[in-house]
C-alpha positions as CSV (number, residue, x, y, z in Angstrom):
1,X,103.3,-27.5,95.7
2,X,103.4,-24.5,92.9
3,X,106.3,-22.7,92.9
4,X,105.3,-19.3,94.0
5,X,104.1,-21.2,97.1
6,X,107.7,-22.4,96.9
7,X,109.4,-19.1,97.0
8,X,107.4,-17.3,99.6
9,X,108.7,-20.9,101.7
10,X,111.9,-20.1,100.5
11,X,112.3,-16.4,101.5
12,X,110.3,-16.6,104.8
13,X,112.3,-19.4,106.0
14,X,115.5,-17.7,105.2
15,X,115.2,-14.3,106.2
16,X,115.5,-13.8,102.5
17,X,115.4,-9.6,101.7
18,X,113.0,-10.1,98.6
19,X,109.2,-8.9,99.2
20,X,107.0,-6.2,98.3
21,X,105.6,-5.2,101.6
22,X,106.1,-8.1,103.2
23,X,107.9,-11.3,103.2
24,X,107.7,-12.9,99.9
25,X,108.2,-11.8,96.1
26,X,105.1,-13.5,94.5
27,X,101.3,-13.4,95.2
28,X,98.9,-15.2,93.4
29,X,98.0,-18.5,91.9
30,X,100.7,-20.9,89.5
31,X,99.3,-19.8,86.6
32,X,96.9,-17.4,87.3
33,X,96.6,-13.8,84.8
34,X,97.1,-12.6,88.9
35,X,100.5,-13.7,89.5
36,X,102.4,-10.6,90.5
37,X,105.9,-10.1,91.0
38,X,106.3,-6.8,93.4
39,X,109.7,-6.4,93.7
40,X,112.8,-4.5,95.9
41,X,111.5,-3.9,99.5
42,X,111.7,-0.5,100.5
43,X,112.3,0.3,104.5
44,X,110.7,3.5,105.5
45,X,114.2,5.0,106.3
46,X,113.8,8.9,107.0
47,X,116.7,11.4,105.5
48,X,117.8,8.9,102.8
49,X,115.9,9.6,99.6
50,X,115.4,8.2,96.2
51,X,113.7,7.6,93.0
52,X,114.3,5.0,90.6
53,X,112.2,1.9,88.7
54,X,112.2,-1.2,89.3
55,X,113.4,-3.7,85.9
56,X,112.0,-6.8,86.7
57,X,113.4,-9.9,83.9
58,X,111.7,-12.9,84.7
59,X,112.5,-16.2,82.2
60,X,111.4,-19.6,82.4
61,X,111.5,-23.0,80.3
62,X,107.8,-24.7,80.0
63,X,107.3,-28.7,80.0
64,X,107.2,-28.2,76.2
65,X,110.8,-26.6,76.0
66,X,109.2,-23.5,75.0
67,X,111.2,-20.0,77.1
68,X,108.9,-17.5,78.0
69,X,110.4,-14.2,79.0
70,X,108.6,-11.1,80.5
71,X,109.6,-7.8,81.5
72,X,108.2,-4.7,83.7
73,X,109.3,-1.7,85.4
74,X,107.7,0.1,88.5
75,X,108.5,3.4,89.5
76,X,110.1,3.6,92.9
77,X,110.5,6.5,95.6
78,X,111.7,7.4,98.9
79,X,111.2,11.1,100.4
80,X,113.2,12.1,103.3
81,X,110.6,11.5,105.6
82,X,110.7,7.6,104.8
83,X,107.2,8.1,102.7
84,X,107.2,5.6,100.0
85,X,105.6,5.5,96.8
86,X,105.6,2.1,94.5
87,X,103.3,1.2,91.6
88,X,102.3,-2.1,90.5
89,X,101.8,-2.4,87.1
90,X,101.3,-4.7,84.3
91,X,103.9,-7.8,82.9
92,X,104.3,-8.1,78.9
93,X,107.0,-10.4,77.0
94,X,110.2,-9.7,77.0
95,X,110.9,-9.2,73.0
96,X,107.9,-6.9,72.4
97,X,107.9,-3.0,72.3
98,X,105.2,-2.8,75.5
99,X,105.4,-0.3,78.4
100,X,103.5,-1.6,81.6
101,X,101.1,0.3,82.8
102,X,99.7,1.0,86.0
103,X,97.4,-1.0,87.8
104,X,97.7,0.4,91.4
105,X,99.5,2.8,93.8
106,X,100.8,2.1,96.6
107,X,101.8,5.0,99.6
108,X,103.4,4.1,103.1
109,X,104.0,7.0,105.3
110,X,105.6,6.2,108.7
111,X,105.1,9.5,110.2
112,X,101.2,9.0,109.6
113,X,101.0,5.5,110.0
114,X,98.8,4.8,107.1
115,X,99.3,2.6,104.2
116,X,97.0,3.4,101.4
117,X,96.2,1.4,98.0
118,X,95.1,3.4,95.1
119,X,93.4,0.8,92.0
120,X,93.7,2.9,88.9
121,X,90.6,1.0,87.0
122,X,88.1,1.6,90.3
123,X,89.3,5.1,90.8
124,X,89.5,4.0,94.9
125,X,91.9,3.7,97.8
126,X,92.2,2.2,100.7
127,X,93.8,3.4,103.8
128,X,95.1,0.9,106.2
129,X,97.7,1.3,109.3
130,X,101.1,1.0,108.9
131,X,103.8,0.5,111.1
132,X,106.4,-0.2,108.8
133,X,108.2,-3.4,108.5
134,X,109.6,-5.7,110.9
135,X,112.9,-7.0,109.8
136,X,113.2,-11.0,110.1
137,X,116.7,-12.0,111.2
138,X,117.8,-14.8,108.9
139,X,118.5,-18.2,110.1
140,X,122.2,-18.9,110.7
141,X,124.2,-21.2,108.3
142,X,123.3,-24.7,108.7
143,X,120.2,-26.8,108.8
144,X,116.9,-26.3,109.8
145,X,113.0,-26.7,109.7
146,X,114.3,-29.9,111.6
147,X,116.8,-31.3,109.4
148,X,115.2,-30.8,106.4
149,X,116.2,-27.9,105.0
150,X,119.8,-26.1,104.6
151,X,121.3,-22.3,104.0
152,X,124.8,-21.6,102.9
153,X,125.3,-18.0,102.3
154,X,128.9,-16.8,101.4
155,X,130.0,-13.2,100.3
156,X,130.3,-12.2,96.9
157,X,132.4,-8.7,97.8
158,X,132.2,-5.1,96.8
159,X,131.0,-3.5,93.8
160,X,128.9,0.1,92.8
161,X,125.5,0.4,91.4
162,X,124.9,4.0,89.7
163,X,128.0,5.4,92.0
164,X,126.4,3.6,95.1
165,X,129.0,1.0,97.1
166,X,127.2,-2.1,97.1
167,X,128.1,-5.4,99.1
168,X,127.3,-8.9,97.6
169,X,125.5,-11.7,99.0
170,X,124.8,-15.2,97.1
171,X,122.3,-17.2,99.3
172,X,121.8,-20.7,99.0
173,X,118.6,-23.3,99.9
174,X,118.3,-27.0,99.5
175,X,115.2,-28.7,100.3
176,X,115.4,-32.5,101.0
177,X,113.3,-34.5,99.1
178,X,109.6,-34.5,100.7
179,X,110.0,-31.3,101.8
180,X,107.4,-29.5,99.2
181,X,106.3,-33.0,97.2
182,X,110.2,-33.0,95.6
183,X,111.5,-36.2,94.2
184,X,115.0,-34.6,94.8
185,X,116.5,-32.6,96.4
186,X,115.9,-28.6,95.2
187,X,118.2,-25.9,95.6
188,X,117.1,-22.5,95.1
189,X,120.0,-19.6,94.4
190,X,119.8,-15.8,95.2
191,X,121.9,-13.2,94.5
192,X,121.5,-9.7,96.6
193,X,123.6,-6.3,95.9
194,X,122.8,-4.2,99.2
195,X,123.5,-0.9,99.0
196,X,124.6,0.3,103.0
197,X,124.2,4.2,102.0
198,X,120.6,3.8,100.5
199,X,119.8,1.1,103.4
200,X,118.3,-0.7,100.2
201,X,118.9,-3.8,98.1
202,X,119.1,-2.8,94.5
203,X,120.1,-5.8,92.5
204,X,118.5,-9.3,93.3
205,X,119.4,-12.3,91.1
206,X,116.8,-15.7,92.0
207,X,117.8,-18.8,90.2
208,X,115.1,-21.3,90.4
209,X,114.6,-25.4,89.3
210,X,110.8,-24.8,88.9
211,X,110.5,-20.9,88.3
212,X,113.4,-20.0,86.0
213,X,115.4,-16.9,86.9
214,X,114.0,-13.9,88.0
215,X,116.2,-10.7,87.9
216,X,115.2,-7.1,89.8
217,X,117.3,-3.9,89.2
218,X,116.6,-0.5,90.9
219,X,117.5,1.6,87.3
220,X,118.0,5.1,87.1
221,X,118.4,6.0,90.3
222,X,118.6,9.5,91.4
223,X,119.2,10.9,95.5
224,X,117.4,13.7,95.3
225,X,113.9,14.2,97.1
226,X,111.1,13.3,94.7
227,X,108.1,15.4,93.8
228,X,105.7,15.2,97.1
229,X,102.8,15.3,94.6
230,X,103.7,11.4,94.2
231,X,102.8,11.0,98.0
232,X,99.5,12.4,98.1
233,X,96.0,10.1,96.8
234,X,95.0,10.7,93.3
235,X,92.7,13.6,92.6
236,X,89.0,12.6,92.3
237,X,90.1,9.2,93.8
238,X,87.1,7.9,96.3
239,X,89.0,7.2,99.9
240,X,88.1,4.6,102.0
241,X,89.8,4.6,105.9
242,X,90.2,1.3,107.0
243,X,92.4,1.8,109.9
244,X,91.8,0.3,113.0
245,X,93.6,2.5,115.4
246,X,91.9,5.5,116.6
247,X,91.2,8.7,114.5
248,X,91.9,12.2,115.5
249,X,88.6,14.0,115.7
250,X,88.1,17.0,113.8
């Protein structure tokens, strides 16, 4: 089994606090130009705002021995009605002098119930509903998936992030052999910096036997309420409603 298929696994069994706007980091096939990594989930949390960017370090070691490292940063926001605004953008390595760019938008607003998906290239966006997202518990210490599988989380403290108190958590999987095609057993490792204030996770740290490591920071993160401009669908943009819950009539 490829190892994005691995970590969504991973995260979904464990509760783990890694997704973009839903459980699971990665979309796309091993491989594929369309592998996207999406980043810090954002709860729709009203009164607590925020900007920022996600910096997203992702390294890994090929059959060959070769490293390849890549890099991107996505702007982030939060307004104090819980609206939030995230881009996806493009990957590039590591050691050149890129900038990614954007390749879509993406708005959730609680309050209207709508998420809506802006593609940059097709000038379009898509309005779905939203209902914003349904936090998983996570499994309790200990086996499970019948014995195959194990968690061991322990607490890695206190610490601050840009001013912020954060508290630490280092998460740990082991899949027995069989469990995804493994010959051995495969231990997965992530390391979260949750930030209680913010109701956010701003540092994430996933060490991985198949993957590499993949590291996310929220960077220059500011409290203030972000321009509502960022919250609105791009001028000249056509809008397609795909909602499936009844409209108001004009």
């Amino acid at each position: 089994m490829g190892f994005f298929i691995l970590l969504a696994q991973c995260a979904l069994l464990a509760g783990a606090a890694l997704a973009q706007d839903s459980a699971g980091t990665f979309l796309g096939r091993e491989g594929s130009a369309q592998v996207s990594i999406h980043g810090i989930k954002i709860p729709s949390v009203a009164g607590k705002p925020f900007s920022g960017s996600d910096s997203i370090d992702w390294t890994r070691t090929l059959e060959d021995g070769s490293v390849i490292a890549t890099h991107q940063d996505a702007k982030l926001a939060r307004d104090g009605q819980g609206r939030v605004y995230r881009e996806r953008v493009t990957r590039f390595s590591a050691n050149s002098d890129q900038k990614s760019r954007i390749r879509a938008i993406l708005l959730m607003d609680p309050v209207a119930h709508t998420r809506t998906e802006c593609v940059i290239a097709a000038r379009r966006c898509e309005v779905d509903d939203f209902h914003g997202f349904r936090p998983t518990a996570p499994l309790p210490d200990g086996s499970f998936s019948n014995g195959k599988s194990n968690v061991v989380r322990e607490s890695l403290g206190s610490d601050s992030i840009d001013g912020l108190p954060v508290v630490g958590t280092r998460e740990t999987i082991t899949l027995n052999p069989g469990v995804v095609g493994n010959a051995e057993p495969l231990t997965t490792i992530d390391e979260y910096w949750y930030s209680p204030d913010l109701e956010l996770t701003l540092s994430i740290t996933r060490k991985d036997p198949r993957g590499g490591t993949l590291v996310i920071h929220v960077v220059d993160l500011t409290r203030s309420e972000p321009d509502p401009s960022l919250f609105q669908v791009p001028a000249n943009f056509v809008v397609e409603d795909q909602r499936r819950i009844a409209k108001p009539e004009n």
